[in-house]
C-alpha positions in Angstrom: -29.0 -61.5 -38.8 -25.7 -59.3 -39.5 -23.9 -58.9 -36.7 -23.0 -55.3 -35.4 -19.5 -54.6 -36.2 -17.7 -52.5 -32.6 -15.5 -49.9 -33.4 -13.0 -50.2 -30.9 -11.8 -46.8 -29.4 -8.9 -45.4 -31.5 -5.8 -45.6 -28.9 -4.0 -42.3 -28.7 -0.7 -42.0 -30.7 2.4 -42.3 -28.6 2.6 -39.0 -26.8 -0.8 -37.5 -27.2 -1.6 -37.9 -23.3 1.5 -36.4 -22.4 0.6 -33.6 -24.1 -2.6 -33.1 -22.9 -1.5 -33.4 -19.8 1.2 -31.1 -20.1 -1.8 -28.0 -21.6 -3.4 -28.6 -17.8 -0.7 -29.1 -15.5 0.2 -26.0 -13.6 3.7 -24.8 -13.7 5.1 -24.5 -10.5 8.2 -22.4 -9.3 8.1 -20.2 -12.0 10.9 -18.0 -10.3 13.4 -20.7 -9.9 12.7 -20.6 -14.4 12.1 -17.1 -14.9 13.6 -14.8 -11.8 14.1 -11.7 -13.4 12.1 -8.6 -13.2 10.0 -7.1 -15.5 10.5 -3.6 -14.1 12.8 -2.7 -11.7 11.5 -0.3 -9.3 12.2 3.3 -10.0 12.0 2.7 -13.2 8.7 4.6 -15.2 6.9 3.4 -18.5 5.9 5.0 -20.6 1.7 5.1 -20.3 -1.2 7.5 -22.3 -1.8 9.4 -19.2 -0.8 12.8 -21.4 1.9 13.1 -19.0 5.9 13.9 -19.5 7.8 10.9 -18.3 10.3 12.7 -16.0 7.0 14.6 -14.8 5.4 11.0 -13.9 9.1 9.6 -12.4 8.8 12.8 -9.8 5.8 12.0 -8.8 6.3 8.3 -8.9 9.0 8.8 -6.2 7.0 11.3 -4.1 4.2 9.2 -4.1 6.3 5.8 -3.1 7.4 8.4 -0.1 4.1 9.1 1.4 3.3 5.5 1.0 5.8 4.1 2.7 4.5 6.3 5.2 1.5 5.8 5.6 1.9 2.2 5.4 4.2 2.4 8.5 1.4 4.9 10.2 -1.4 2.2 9.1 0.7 -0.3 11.0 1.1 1.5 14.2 -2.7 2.1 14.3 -3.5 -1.5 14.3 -0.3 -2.0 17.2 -1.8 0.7 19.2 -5.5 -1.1 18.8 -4.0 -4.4 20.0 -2.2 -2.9 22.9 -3.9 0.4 24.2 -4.7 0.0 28.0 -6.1 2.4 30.5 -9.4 4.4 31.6 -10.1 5.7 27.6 -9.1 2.2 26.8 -13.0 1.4 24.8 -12.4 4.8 22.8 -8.8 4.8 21.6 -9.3 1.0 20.8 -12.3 1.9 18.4 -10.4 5.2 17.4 -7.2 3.5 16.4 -9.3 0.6 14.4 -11.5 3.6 12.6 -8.6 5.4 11.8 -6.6 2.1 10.6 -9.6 1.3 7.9 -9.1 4.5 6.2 -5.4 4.1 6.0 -5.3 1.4 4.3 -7.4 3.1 2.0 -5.1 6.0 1.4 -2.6 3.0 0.8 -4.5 1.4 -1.7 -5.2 5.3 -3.4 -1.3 5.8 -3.3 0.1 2.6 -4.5 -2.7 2.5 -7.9 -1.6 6.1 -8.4 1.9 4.7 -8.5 1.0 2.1 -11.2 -1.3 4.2 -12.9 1.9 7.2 -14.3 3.7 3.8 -15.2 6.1 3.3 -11.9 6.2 0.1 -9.3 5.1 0.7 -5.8 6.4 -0.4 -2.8 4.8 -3.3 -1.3 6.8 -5.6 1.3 7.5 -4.8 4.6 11.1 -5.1 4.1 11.3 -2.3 1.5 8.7 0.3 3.2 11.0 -0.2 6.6 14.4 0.8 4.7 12.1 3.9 3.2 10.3 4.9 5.9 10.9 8.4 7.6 9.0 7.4 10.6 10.9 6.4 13.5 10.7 2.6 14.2 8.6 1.6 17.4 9.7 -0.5 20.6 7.8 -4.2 20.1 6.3 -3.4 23.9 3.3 -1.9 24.6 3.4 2.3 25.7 1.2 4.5 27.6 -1.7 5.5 25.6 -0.2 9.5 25.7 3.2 8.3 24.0 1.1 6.2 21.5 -0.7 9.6 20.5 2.0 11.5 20.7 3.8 9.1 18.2 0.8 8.8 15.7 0.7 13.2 16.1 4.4 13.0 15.1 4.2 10.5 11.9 0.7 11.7 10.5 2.5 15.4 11.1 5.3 14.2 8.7 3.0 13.0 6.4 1.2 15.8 5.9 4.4 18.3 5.7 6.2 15.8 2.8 2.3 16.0 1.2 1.5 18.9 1.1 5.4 20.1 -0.9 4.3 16.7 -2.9 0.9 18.5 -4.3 2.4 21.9 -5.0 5.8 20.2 -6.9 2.8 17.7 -8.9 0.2 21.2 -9.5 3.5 23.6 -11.1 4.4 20.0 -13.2 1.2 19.7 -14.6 0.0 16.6 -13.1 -3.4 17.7 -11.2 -4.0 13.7 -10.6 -1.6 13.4 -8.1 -1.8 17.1 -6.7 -5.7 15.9 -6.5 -4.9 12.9 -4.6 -2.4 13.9 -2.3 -4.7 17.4 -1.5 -8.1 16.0 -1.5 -7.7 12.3 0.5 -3.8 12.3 1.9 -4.0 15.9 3.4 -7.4 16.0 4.8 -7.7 12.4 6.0 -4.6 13.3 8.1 -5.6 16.4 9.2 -8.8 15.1 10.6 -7.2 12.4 12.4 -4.3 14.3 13.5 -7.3 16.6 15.4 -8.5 13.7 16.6 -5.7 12.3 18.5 -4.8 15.4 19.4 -8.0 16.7 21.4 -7.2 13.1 23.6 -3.6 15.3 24.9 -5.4 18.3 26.1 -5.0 18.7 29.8 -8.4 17.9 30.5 -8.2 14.7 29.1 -8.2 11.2 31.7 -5.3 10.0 29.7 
């Protein structure tokens, strides 16, 4: 009876594992190899959005504005929901929390407008603190009128810089951001400016 013949496994050429290996293995600390930019910010692509490039850079730069806005506003909400005290305590805790949530929607709405005419938005805290036009708070807790007074003052800002924002972006041609900055910046702030607002009135416990 012939015996079976084994084909003993072909051993891989010197090298061939390495390789392998080398296709799988992630590559870490990419930006100690590759630490320069792709896009500086300020700087505009150009993108098929049917818009003039120096129209999209004005906007770009408005836009960054009333983010780095908002995102400072966003943050004061959630500081004023940790640290709110006092007999309306329940309601300006779930106020400041509602109010929160839909700022960092309007962040999300500003920043993928940002992208979307071809510019960089602002993203770390460092960079929206040197851009910020709202006034920097005291790490200690306030009474809950100065905290409303404070969110009044900065969503009052906001709506001001937005509003010349939309006009400047409707005469340019770009009803996008005009639409954005009218139809969620403007009125989301209004509302919650009234909001905060009806808490000061001399009625009011606070």
């Amino acid at each position: 009876m012939a015996s079976k013949k084994t084909t003993a496994s072909k051993k891989p050429a010197p090298g061939m594992v390495d390789s392998a290996h080398s296709a799988v293995e992630p590559k870490l600390h990419q930006q100690g190899r590759s630490s320069h930019e792709t896009q500086r910010y300020g700087e505009v692509v150009p993108m098929p959005h049917a818009l003039d490039t120096k129209v999209a850079k004005t906007s770009v730069a408005a836009l960054n504005q009333v983010l780095a806005d908002t995102i400072t506003l966003r943050d004061m909400y959630k500081k004023h929901h940790w640290q709110v005290v006092g007999p309306t305590f329940n309601q300006l805790h779930l106020m400041y929390d509602e109010h929160f949530t839909a700022q960092v929607e309007l962040v999300d709405m500003l920043a993928e407008r940002v992208q979307i005419l071809g510019g960089i938005s602002l993203a770390m805290a460092a960079d929206v603190a040197e851009e910020t036009r709202v006034p920097r708070l005291p790490r200690g807790r306030e009474p809950a009128a100065v905290q409303l007074s404070r969110l009044i003052d900065a969503h009052t800002m906001i709506l001001k810089y937005a509003r010349d924002a939309a006009e400047t972006a409707e005469k340019a041609g770009d009803s996008g951001t005009n639409d954005l900055l009218v139809s969620n910046i403007v009125r989301t702030n209004e509302l919650q400016v009234w909001f905060l607002s009806e808490h000061l009135v001399a009625a009011s416990p606070v």
